[in-house]
N, C-alpha and C positions, 0 to 999 in steps of 0.2 A: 314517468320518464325512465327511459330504459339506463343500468348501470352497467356500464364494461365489466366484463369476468376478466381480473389478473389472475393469469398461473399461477400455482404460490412457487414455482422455481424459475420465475421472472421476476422475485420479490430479493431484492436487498436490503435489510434492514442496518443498518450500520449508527454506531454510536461512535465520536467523533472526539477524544479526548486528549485535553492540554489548557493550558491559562486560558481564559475567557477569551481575550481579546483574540487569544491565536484561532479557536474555533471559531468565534464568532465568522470573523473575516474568511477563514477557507471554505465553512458554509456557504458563504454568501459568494464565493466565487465559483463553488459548482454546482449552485442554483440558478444563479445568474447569468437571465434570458433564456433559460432552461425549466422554469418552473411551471407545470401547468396553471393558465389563467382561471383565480377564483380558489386557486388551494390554498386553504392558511396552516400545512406545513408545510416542512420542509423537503419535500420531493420533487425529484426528477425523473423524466420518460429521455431512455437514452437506450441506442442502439450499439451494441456491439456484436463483433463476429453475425453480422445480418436480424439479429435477434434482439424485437424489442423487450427493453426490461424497464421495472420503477425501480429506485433508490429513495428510500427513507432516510432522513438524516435526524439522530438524535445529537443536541454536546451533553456533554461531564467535564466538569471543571475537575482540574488535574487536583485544586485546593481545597477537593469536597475531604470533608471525613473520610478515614481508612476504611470505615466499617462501610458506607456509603457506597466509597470505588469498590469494594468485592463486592455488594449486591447488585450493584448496575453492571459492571462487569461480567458477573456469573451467569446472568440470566439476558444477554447481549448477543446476537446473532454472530456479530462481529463488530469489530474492535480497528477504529487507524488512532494510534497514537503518534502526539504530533511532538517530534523532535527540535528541537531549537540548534541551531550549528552552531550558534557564537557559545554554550551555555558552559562552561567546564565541569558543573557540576549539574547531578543532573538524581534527585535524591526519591523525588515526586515519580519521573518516570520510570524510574528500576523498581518503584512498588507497583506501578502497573499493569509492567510487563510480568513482575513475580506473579500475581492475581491472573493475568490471561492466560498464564504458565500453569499455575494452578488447577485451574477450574477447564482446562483447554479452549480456550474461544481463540476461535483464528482472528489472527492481526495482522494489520500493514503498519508500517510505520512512514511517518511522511517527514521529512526534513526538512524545515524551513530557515530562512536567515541566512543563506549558502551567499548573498550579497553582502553581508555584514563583513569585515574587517578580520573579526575574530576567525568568523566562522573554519570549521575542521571536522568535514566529513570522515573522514576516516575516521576522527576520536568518535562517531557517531555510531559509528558499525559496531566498534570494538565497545562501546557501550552493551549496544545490546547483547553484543554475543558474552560478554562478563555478567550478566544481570539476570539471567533465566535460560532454559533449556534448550529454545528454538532458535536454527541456526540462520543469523542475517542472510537474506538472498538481495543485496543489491542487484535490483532489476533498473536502474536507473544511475545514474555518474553524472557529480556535476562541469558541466565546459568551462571551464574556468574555476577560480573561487574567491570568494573576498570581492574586492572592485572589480577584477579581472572575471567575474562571474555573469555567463553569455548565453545561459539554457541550458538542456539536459540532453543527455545522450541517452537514448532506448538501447541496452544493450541486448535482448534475443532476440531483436530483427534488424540488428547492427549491419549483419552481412548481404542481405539483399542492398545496401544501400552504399555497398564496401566500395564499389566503383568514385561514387561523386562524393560519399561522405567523406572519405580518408582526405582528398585534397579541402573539404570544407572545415573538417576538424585540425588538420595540420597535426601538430605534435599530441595533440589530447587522442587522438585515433588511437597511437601504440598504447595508450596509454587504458584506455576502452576498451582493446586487444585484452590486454590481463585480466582486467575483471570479467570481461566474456569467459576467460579458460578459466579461473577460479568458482564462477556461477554455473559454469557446466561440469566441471571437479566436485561442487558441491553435492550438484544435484545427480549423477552418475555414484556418488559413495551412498548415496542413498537408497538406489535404485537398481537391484541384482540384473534386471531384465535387460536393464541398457549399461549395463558397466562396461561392454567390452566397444561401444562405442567411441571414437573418435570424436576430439572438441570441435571438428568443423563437423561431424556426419550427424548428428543430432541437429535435428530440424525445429524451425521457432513451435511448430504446433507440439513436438514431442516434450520441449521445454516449458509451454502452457499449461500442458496436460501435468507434466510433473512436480511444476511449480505449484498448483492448484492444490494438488492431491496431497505434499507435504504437509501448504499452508494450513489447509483444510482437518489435518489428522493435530497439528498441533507441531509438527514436526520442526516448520520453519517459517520467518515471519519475512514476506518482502521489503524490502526496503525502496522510498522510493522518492523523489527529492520533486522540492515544490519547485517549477517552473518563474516565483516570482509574481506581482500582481501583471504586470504588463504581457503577459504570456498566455500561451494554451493551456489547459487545463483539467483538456478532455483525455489526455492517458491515463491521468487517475481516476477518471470515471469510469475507463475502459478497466480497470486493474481492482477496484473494487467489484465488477461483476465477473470478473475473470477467475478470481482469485477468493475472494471471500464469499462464502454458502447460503444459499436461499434458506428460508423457513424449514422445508423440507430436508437438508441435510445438517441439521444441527441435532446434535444426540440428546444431548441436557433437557427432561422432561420439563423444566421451567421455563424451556420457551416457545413462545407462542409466535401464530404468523403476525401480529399487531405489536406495537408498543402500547 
């Protein structure tokens, strides 16, 4: 029987960490109806920007031993740790992020529970940005929050959609306005070649690419907020191969194209 040749930089290997139950369930929801038939792990065949790629999905429980999260950590392609938004305290996660900080492994961070009551994105940002070196790039904001929580805004291709979304979003739009100029402020101070750009003249492909290239070096970790069970959940499918490095661009001799 003949076996498909994958690229190894159409290869995503990603390890998936936080409490059991949280990885469990986000696995399972972007695998789900996405997994090829007869595979018993956890992969996906998903297209983006025209270009098919697989995603591997490993979990790590956030309650493993310390010693445990640096070796699975260190030797990890990449890294989405998963945020809780109601959590005020958050003791597990900031050893994480120190460890992927560490050893450099690019991260996303996912924030879930934006439904809960308690929940507070922001105290989530400013978590991370307190807890390790790379700088939050909220690429996502959530439409509401608590009860009033109704989906997720994309903010770098916010403005192609400025016409119909600013009346769909109502007050949340100005509000997705600021964080659009703070994620292109961000990404502009880090970027000699485009700094004398303007927050509208930076285009979404320029903001990908430099998004990428941050994530990628260790610089800055996306941020990026869970759409909820009832929802879509292919931007963070999209945002893992966008954003986090195939086999072939990962430095760290200890890793291989497999788990």
């Amino acid at each position: 029987m003949d076996t498909e040749v994958i690229e190894p930089q159409a290869i995503r290997n990603v390890t998936i960490i936080g409490a059991p139950e949280q990885t469990t369930r986000i696995v399972h929801r972007l695998t789900r109806r996405r997994t090829e038939a007869g595979s018993d792990t956890a992969m996906v065949r998903w297209m983006t920007d025209q270009i098919d790629h697989t995603i591997r999905f490993a979990e790590l429980s956030s309650h493993a031993p310390i010693a445990t999260l640096e070796r699975s950590i260190r030797v990890a392609d990449g890294v989405i740790a998963v945020i809780n938004a109601a959590a005020h305290r958050t003791p597990l996660l900031e050893a994480i992020l120190r460890v992927a900080d560490d050893h450099q492994v690019a991260r996303l961070c996912l924030v879930t529970g934006l439904d809960h009551p308690a929940a507070d994105f922001d105290r989530c940002v400013r978590t991370i940005a307190d807890t390790h070196g790379a700088v939050p790039l909220p690429l996502q904001i959530p439409h509401g929050i608590g009860p009033e929580f109704e989906g997720v805004i994309e903010l770098i291709p916010m403005w192609t959609l400025e016409p119909m979304a600013a009346q769909f979003y109502g007050n949340h739009w100005t509000v997705a306005e600021k964080w659009h100029r703070d994620l292109v402020a961000t990404v502009l101070e880090q970027d000699a070649a485009h700094s004398t750009l303007g927050w509208r003249e930076i285009s979404p492909g320029q903001l990908y690419d430099r998004v990428r290239h941050l994530t990628r070096v260790g610089d800055a970790a996306p941020v990026l907020c869970d759409p909820a069970p009832c929802r879509d959940i292919a931007p963070v499918l999209d945002a893992i191969i966008r954003y986090l490095p195939s086999p072939l661009h990962v430095c760290q001799p200890e890793h291989a194209l497999d788990y």
